[in-house]
C-alpha positions as CSV (number, residue, x, y, z in Angstrom):
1,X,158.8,198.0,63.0
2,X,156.6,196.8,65.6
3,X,153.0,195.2,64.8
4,X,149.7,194.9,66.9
5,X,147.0,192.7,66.4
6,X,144.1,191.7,68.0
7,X,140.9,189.9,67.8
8,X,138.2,188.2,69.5
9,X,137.2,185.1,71.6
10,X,133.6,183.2,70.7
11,X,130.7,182.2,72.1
12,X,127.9,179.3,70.8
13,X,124.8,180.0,71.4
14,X,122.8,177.3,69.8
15,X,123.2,174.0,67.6
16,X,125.9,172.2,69.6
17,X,126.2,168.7,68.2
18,X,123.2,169.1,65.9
19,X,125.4,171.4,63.6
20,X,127.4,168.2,62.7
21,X,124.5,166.7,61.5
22,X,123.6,169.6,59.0
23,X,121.1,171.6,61.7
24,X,122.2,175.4,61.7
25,X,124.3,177.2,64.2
26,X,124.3,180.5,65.8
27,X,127.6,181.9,67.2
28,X,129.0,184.8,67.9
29,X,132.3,187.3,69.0
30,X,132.7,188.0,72.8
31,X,134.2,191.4,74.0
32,X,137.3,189.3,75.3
33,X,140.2,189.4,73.4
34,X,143.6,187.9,72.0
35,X,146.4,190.6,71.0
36,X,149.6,190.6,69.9
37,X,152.6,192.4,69.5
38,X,155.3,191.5,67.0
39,X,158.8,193.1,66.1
40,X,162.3,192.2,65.2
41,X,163.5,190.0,67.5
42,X,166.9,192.0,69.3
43,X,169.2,189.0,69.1
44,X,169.3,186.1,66.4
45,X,166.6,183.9,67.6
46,X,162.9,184.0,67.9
47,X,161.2,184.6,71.2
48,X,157.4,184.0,71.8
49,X,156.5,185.1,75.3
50,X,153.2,185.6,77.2
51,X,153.4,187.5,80.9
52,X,149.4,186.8,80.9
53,X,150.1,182.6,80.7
54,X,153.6,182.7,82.3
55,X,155.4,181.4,79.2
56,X,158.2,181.9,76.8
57,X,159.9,180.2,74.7
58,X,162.9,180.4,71.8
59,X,161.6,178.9,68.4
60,X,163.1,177.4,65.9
61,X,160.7,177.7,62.7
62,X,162.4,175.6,60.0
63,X,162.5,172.6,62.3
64,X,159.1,173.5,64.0
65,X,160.9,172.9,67.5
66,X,161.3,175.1,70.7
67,X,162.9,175.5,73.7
68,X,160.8,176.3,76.7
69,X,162.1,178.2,79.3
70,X,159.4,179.1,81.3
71,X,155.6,177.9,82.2
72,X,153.7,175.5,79.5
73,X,153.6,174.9,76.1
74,X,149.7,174.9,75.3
75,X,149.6,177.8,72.4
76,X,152.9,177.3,71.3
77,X,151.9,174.7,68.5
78,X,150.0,177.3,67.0
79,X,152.7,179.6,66.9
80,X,155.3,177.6,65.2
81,X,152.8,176.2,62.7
82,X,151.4,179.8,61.5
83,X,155.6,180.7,61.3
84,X,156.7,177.5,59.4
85,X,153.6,178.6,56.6
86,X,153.4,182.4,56.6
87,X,156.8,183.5,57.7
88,X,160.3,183.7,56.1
89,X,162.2,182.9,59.7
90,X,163.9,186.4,60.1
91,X,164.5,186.5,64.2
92,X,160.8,188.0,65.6
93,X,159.9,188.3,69.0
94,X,156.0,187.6,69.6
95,X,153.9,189.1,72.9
96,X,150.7,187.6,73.6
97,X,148.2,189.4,76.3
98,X,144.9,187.1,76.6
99,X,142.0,188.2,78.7
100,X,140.3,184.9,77.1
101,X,140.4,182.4,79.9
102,X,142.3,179.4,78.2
103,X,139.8,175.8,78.2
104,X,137.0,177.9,78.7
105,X,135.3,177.3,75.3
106,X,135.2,180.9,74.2
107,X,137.9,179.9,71.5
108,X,141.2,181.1,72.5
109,X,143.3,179.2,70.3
110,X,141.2,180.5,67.3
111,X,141.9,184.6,68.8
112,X,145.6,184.1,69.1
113,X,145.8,182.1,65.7
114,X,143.6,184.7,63.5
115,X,145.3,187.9,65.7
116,X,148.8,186.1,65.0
117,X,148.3,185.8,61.2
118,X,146.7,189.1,61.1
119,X,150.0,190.8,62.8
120,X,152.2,188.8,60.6
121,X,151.0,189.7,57.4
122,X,151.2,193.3,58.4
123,X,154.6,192.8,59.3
124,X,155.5,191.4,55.8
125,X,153.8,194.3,54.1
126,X,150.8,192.1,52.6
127,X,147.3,192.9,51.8
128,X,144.9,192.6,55.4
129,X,142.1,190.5,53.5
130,X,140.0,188.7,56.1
131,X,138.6,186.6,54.1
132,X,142.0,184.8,53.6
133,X,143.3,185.1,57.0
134,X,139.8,183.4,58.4
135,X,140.5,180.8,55.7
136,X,144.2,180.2,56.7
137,X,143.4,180.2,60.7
138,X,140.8,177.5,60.3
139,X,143.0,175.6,58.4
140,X,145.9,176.1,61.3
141,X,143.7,175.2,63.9
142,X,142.5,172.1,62.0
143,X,146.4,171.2,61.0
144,X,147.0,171.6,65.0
145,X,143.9,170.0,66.6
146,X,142.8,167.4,63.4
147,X,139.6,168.4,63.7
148,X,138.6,172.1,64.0
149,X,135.3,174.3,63.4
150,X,135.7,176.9,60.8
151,X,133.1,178.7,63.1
152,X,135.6,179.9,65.4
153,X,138.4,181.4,63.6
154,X,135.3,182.9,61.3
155,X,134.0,184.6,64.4
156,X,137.2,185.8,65.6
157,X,138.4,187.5,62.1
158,X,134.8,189.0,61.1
159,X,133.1,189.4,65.1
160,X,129.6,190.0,65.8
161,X,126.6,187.3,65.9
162,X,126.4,184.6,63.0
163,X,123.8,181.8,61.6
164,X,125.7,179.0,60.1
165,X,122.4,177.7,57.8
166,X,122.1,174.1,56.7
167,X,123.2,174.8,53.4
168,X,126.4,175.9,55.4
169,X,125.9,179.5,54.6
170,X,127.4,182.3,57.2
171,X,125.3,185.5,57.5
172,X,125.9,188.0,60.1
173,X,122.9,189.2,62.1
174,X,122.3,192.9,61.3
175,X,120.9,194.1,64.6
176,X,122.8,195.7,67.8
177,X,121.9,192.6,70.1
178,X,123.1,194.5,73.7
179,X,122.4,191.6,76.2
180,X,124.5,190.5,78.6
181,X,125.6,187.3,79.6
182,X,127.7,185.3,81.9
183,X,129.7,182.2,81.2
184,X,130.7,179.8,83.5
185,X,133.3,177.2,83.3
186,X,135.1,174.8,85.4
187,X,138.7,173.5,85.3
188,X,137.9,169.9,84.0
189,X,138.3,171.0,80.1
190,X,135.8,169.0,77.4
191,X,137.1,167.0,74.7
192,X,135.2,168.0,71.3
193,X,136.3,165.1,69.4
194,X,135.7,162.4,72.0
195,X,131.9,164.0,73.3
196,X,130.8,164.4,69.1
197,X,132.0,160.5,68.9
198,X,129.9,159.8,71.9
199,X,126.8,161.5,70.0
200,X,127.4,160.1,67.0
201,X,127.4,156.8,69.1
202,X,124.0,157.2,70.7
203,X,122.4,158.3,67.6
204,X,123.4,155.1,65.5
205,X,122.2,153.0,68.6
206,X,118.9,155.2,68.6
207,X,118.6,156.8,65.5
208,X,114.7,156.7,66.1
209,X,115.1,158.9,69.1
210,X,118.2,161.0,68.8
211,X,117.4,162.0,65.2
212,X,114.0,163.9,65.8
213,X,116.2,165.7,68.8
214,X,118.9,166.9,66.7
215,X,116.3,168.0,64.2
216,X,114.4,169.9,67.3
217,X,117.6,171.4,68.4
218,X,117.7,173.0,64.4
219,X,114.4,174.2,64.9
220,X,115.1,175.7,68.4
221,X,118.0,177.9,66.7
222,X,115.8,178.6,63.9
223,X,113.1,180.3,67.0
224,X,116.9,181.8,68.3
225,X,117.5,183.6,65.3
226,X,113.9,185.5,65.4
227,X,114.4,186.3,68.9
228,X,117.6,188.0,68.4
229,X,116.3,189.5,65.0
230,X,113.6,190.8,67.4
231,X,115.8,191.7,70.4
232,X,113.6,189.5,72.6
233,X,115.9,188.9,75.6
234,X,113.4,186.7,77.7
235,X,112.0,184.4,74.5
236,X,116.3,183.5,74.0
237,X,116.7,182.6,77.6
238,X,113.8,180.6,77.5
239,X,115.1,178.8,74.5
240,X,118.3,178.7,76.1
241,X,116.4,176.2,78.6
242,X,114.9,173.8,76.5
243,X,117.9,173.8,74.5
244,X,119.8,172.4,77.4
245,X,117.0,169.8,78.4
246,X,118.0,168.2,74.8
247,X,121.7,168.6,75.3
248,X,121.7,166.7,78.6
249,X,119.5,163.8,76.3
250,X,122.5,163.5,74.4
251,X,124.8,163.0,77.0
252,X,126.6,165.8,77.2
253,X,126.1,166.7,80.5
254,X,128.2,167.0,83.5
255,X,127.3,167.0,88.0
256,X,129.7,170.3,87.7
257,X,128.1,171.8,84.5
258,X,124.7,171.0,85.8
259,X,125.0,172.9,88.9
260,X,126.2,176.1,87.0
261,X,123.2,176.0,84.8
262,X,120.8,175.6,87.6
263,X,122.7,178.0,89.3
264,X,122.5,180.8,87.1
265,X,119.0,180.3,86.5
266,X,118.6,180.5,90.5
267,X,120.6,183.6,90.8
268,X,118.3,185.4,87.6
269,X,119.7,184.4,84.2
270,X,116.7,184.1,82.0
271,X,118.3,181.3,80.3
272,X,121.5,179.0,80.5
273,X,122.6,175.9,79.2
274,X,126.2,174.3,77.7
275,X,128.5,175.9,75.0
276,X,130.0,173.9,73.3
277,X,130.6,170.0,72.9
278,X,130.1,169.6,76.6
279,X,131.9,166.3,79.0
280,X,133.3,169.9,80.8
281,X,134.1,173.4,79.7
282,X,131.7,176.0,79.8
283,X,128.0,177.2,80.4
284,X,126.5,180.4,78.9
285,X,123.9,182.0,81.1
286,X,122.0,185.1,79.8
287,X,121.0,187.8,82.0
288,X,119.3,191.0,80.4
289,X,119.0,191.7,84.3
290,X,121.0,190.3,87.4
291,X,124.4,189.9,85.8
292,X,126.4,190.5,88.9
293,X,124.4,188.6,91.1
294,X,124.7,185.1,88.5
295,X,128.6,185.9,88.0
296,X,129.1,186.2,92.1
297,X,127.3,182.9,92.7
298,X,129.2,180.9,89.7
299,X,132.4,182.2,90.8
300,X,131.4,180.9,94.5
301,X,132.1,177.3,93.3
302,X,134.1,177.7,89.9
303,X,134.9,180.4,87.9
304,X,133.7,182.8,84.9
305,X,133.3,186.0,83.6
306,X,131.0,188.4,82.1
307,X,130.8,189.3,78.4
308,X,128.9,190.8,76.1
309,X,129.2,190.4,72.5
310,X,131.1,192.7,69.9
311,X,131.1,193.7,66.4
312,X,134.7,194.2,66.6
313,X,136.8,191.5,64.6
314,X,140.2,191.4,63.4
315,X,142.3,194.5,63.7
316,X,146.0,195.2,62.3
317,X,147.9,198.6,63.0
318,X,151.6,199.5,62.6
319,X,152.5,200.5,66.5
320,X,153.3,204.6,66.4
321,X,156.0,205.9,68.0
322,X,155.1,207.7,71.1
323,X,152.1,205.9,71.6
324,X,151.0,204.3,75.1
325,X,151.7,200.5,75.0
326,X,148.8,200.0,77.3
327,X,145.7,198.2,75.4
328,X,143.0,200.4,76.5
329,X,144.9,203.1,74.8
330,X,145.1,201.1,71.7
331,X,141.9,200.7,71.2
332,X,140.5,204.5,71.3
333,X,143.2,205.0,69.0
334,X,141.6,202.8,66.4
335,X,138.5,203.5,66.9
């Protein structure tokens, strides 16, 4: 029996930093994806391979160990902790194909975790619920990193656009939000924990100050979630904007993710600013027009990639026999 799963990278759009503080959060599924194919391994030891990240690697899943044999570990952990919870350590070979760039803050770790969970419960004959395999992937990802965003693996297993409310309350926005975007990111990765120390930091230095920004940032997603409600492209850009002007208060900021934002305003986005915790990473530029020309001057200094975002979440099917392996394929013939 051979298994595929797939499911989607994220995107934050609004309430970086503030979110931790109670202040809402909008977030939502990219049209860049995680998939994976499982199947009995063909000799007495499990493989997990990725031509896509130029790994693989034998595992052993009682000890939680493996043996690398090509490339880096990076995902692995992930892997071996989802096997050592959710898997009875029958030999299984695992293929991972990623079209989500890895350290570019559109939640890759979150894809392959909720994708891999997804495939393996199909495999052992279970029940696709994904309300327990958002559940279980969050709790994965915050085994693995010790401090994980149940935003993420949420967005990955249910897709489309969400507003995290300050009573902590997920609902998903109803309309067909088309827009396009660009997101930037450079090769110096951000470090979540250490930037939302450095936050909490300036805040209990200047709680006077930094408190009434947070609070402003709450009340600029609040004006975000109207403007998508309304499908007003220009009004999120330009929220987008001042969103950023408070972001680089905090401290957040970076030379190299400064010039992307700046960049993609220059080259036509309507709006761009940080997503995510910033200190590196990414920048998220919107661009109802003018989508080639931002992504050609980003990618002149660094790199990114256009996306959209997608309903689509989590999706499970038994591989057919006869069937093109090819993605593309896979997905008119699940749809």
């Amino acid at each position: 029996m051979e298994i595929l799963a797939s499911a989607p990278g994220k995107t934050i759009l609004f309430g970086e930093h503030a979110v931790v503080y109670g202040e809402p959060a909008i977030a939502g599924a990219v049209n860049k994806r995680a998939t994976i194919k499982l199947r009995e391994a063909p000799r007495d030891i499990s493989i997990f391979k990725s031509d896509d990240l130029g790994f693989e690697a034998e595992l052993d899943t009682v000890a939680k160990r493996y043996t690398l044999k090509k490339g880096k570990p990076g995902i692995i952990k992930y892997i071996l902790e989802i096997l050592s919870k959710f898997h009875d350590h029958s030999p299984i070979e695992i293929d991972l194909s990623l079209n989500i760039p890895i350290g570019s803050g559109l939640g890759s770790s979150a894809a392959v975790t909720v994708s891999t969970l997804a495939a393996l419960h199909k495999y052992h004959g279970k029940k696709f619920d994904r309300i327990f395999i958002a559940k279980k992937a969050h709790e994965i990802e915050n085994t693995v990193q010790r401090m994980a965003s149940p935003l993420d693996t949420r967005v990955s297993t249910f897709g489309g656009l969400i507003y995290l409310s300050r009573k902590k309350k997920i609902t998903k926005f109803n309309t067909n939000f088309k827009s396009s975007f660009v997101i930037g990111y450079t090769s110096k990765r951000g470090n979540t924990g250490r930037m939302v120390k450095s936050v909490k930091s300036l805040k209990n230095r200047n709680p006077t100050i930094i408190e009434p920004i947070l609070k402003t940032i709450g009340k600029i997603t609040d004006d975000a979630k109207l403007a998508i409600t309304n499908k007003q492209e220009y009004r999120l850009g330009e929220l987008m904007n001042v969103n950023q002007g408070l972001l680089d208060s905090l401290g957040v900021n970076t030379n190299e993710l400064s010039r992307m934002v700046y960049l993609a305003r220059k080259s036509g986005a309507s709006g761009s600013k940080i997503t995510g915790a910033g200190g590196g990473g990414s920048i998220i530029a919107c661009c109802p027009k003018n989508q080639d020309k931002v992504f050609k001057a980003l990618t002149y200094y660094d790199n990114a990639i256009k996306v959209n975002f997608s309903n689509e979440g989590v999706f499970v099917k038994e591989i057919k026999e006869g069937l093109n392996d090819n993605f593309e394929d896979w997905w008119k013939y699940i749809n």
